[in-house]
Backbone as CSV, one residue per row, in Angstrom:
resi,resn,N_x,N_y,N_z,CA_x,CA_y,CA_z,C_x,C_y,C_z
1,UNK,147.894,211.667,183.784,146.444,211.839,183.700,145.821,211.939,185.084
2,UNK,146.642,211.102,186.154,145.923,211.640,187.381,145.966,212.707,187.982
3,UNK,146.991,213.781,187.793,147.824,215.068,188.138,146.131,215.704,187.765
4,UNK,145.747,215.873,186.474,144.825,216.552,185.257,143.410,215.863,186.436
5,UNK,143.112,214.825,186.737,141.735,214.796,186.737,141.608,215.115,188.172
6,UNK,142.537,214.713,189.426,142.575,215.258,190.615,142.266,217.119,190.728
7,UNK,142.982,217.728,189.751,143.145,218.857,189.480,141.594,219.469,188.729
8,UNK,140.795,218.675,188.020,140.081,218.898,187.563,138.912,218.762,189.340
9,UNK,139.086,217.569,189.792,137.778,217.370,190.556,138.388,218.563,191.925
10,UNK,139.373,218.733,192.174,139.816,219.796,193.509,139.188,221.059,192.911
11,UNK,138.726,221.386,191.315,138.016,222.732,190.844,136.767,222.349,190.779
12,UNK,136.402,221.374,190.721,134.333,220.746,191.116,134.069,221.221,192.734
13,UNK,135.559,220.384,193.244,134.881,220.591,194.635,134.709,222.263,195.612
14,UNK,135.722,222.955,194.750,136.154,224.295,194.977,134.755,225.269,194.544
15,UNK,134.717,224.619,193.285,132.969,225.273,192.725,131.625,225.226,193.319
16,UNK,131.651,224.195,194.357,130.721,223.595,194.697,130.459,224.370,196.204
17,UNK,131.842,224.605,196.664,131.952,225.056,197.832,131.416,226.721,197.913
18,UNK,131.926,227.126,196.936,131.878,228.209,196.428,130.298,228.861,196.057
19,UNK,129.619,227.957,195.539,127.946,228.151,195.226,127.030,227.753,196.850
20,UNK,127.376,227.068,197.690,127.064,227.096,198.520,127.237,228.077,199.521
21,UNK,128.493,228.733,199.671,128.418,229.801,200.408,127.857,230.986,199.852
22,UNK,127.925,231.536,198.431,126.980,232.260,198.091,125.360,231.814,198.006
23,UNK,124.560,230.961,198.353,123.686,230.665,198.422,123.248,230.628,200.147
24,UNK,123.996,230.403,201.008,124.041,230.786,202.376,124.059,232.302,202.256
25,UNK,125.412,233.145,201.722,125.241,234.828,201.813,124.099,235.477,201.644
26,UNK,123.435,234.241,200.262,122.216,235.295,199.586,120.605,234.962,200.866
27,UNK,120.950,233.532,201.064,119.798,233.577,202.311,120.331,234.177,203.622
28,UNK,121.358,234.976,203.695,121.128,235.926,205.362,120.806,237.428,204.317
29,UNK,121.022,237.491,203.835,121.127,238.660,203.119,119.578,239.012,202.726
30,UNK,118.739,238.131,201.789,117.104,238.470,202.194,116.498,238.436,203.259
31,UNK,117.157,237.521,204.487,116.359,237.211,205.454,116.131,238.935,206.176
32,UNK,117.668,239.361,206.278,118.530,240.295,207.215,116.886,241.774,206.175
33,UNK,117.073,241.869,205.332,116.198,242.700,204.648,114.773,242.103,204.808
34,UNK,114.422,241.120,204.672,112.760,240.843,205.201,112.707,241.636,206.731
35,UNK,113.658,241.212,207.606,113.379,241.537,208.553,113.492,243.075,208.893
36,UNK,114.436,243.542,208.656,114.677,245.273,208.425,113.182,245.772,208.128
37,UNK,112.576,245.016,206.827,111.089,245.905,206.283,110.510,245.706,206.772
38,UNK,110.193,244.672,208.094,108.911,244.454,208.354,109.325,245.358,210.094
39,UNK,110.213,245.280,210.250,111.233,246.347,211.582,110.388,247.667,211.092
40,UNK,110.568,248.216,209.791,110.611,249.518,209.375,108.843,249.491,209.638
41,UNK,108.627,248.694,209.191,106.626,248.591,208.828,106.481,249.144,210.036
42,UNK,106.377,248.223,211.417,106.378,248.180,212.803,105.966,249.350,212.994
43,UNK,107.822,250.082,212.970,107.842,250.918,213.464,107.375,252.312,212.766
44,UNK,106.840,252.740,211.485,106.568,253.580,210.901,104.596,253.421,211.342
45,UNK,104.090,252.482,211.673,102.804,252.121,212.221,102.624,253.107,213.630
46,UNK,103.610,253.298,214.428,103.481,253.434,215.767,102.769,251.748,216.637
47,UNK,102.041,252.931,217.554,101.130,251.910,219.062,99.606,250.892,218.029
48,UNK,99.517,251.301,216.996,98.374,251.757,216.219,98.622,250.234,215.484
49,UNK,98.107,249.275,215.625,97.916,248.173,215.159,96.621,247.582,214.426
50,UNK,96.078,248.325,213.911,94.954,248.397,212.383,95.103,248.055,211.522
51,UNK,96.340,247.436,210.981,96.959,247.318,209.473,97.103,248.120,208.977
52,UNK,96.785,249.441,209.106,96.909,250.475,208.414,98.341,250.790,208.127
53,UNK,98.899,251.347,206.662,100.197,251.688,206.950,99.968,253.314,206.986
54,UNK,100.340,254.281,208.015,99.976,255.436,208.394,101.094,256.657,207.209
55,UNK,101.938,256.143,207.529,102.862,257.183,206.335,103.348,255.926,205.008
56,UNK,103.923,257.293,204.310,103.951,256.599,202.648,105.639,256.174,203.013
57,UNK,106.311,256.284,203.890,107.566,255.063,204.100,107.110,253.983,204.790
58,UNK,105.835,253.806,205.486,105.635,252.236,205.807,104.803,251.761,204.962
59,UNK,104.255,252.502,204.050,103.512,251.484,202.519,104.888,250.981,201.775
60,UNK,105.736,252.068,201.557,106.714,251.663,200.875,107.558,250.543,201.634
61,UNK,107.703,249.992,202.363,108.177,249.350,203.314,107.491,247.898,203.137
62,UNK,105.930,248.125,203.385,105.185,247.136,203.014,105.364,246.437,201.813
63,UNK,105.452,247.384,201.045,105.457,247.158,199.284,106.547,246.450,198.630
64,UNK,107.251,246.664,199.260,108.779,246.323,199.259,109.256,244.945,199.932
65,UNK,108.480,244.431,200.954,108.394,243.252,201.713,107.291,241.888,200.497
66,UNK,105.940,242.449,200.618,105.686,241.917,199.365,106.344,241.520,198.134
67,UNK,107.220,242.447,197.464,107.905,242.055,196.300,108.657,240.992,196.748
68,UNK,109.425,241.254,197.812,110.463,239.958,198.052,109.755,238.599,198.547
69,UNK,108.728,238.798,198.877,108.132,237.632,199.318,107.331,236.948,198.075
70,UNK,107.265,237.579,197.215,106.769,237.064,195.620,107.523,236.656,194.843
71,UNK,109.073,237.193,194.918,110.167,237.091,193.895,110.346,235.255,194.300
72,UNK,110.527,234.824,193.255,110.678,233.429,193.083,112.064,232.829,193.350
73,UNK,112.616,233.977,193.362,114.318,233.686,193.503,114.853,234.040,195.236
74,UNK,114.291,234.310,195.956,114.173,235.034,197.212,114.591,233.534,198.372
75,UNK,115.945,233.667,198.707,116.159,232.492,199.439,115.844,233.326,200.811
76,UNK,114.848,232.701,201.449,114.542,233.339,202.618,113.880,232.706,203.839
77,UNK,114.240,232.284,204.742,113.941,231.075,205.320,112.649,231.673,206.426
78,UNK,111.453,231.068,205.477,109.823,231.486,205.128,109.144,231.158,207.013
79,UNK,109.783,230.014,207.310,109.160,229.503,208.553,109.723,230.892,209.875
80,UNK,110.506,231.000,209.371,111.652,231.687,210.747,110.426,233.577,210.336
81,UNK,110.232,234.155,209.519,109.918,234.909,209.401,108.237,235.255,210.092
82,UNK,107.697,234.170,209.161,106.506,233.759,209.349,105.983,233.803,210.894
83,UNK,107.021,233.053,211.729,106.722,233.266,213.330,106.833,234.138,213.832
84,UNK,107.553,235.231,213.138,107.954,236.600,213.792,106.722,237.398,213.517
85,UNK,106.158,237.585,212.453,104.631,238.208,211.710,104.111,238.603,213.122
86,UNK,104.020,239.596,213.225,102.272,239.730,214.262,101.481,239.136,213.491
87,UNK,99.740,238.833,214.173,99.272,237.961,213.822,97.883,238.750,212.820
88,UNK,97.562,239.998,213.622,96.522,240.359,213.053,96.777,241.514,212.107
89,UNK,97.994,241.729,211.772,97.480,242.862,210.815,98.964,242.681,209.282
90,UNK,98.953,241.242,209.295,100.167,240.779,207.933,99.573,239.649,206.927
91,UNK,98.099,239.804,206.937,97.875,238.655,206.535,98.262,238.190,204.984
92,UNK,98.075,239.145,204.119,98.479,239.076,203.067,100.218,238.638,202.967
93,UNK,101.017,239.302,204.160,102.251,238.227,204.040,102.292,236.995,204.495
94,UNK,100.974,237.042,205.376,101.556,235.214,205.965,101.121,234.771,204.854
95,UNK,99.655,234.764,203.884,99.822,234.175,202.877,100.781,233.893,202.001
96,UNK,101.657,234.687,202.008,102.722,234.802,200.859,104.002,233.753,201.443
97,UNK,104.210,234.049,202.939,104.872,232.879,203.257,104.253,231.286,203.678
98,UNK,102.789,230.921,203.666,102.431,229.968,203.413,102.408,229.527,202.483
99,UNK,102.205,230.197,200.959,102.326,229.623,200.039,104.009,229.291,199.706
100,UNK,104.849,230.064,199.919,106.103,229.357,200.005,106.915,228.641,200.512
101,UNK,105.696,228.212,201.468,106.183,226.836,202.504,105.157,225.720,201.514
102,UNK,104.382,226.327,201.108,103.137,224.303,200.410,102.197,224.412,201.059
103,UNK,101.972,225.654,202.152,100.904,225.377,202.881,99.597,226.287,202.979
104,UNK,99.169,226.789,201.538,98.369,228.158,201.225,97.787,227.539,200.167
């Protein structure tokens, strides 16, 4: 019986290990894409810092940053992003990452 329950807890601990590194993959993996869209925003804006998004790949870009910052499932580490934001023309995302910090 100890063969069976050692064997049983070495597959808890194997499982466990296992959900954690996919839960690490899945937070570089939104982060790596928050940051790409808001890269793409930037740079589809030009010198031109209005908020405006000037072409329909930096709305889509925008649009696309929003969703992930709404999706409830989105492991994305909110503070690290949040500091990167320019200040005057994301406000609707810093909201989105204040409210997913507690602080909106």
């Amino acid at each position: 019986a100890g063969r069976q329950e050692d064997q049983i807890q070495d597959f808890h601990y194997s499982h466990v290990e296992d959900q954690t590194a996919m839960e690490k993959n899945a937070r570089d993996i939104h982060d790596e894409l928050s940051f790409l869209l808001l890269e793409g925003i930037i740079h589809e804006r030009g010198d031109d810092d209005n908020g405006k998004d000037r072409t329909l790949r930096g709305k889509i870009y925008r649009k696309k940053l929003r969703q992930l910052l709404r999706w409830p499932l989105a492991k994305l580490q909110s503070q690290r992003l949040l500091s990167s934001l320019p200040s005057t023309s994301f406000k609707e995302e810093q909201a989105l990452l204040l409210g997913r910090l507690g602080r909106h």
